[in-house]
N, C-alpha and C positions, 0 to 999 in steps of 0.2 A: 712663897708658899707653894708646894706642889704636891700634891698627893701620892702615896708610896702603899699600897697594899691597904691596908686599914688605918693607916699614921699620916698624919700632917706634917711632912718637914719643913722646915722652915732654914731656909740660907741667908742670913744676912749678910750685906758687907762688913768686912771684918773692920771699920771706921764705924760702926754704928756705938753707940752710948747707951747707959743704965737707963735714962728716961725715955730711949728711943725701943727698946726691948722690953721696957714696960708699959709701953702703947702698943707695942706690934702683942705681947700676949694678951693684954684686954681686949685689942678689937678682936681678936681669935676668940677668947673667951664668950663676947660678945654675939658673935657670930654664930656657933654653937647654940648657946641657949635661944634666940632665935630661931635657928632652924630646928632643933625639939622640938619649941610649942608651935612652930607653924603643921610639924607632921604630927604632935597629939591634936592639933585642933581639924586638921582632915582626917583621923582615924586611920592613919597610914603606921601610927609607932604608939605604942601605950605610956612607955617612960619609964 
């Protein structure tokens, strides 16, 4: 995962599998909503 202007890319090995891409997008997913409620809850992003 590396950052690209406002987008998250994400390169996997191309050996990666359907249950391994559906871990890597929840923790991403994961990730995200965590970091929302951490900036609504210092008043830094309203949401």
């Amino acid at each position: 995962m590396r950052p690209l202007i406002n987008m998250c890319v994400m390169s996997p090995p191309l050996t990666i599998n359907v249950e391994q891409i559906d871990e890597m997008a929840d923790i991403l997913h994961k990730s995200i909503v965590i970091t929302q409620d951490e900036l609504v809850r210092e008043g830094l992003w309203k949401g």
